[in-house]
C-alpha positions as CSV (number, residue, x, y, z in Angstrom):
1,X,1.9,15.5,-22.8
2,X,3.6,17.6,-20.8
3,X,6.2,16.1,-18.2
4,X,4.6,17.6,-15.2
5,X,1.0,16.5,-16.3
6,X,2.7,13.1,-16.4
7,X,4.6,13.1,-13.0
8,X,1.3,14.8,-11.5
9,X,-0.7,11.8,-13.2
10,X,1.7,9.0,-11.8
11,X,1.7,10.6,-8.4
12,X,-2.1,10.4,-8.2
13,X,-1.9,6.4,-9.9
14,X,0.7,5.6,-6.9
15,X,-1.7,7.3,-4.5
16,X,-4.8,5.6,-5.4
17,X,-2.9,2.3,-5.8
18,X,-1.7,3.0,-1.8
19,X,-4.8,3.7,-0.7
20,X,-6.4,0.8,-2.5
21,X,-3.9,-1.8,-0.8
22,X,-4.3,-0.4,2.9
23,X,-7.7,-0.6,2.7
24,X,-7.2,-4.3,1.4
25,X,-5.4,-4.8,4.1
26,X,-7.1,-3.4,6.9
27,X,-10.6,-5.2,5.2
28,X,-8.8,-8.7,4.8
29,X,-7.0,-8.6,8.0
30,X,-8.5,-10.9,11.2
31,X,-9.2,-9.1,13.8
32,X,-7.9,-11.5,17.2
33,X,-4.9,-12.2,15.6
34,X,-4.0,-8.8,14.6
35,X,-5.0,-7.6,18.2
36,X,-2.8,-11.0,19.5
37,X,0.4,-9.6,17.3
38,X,0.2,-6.3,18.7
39,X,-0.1,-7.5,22.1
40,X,2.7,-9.7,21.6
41,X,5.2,-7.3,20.2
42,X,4.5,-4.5,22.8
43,X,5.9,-7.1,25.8
C-alpha cells in the first residue's frame, strides 16, 4: 500500500470518526440546558 493511499485512508477514518462524535453530541445533548449555557456565557 502506497503511503498516500494510507494517509488519504486515515484522513477519511479521522473524518468519519468527527462527524460521528458531533452528531453524538448534538443528538445526546439537552436542549434547555444547552440554550441555559449559552445564555449564561454571553452575559
Amino acid at each position: 500500500m502506497k503511503a498516500e493511499t494510507f494517509l488519504l485512508k486515515t484522513f477519511f477514518v479521522a473524518a468519519v470518526l468527527t462527524c460521528m462524535l458531533t452528531l453524538g453530541a448534538m443528538v445526546t445533548t439537552n436542549p434547555t440546558h444547552a440554550a441555559a449555557t449559552l445564555v449564561a456565557s454571553a452575559r
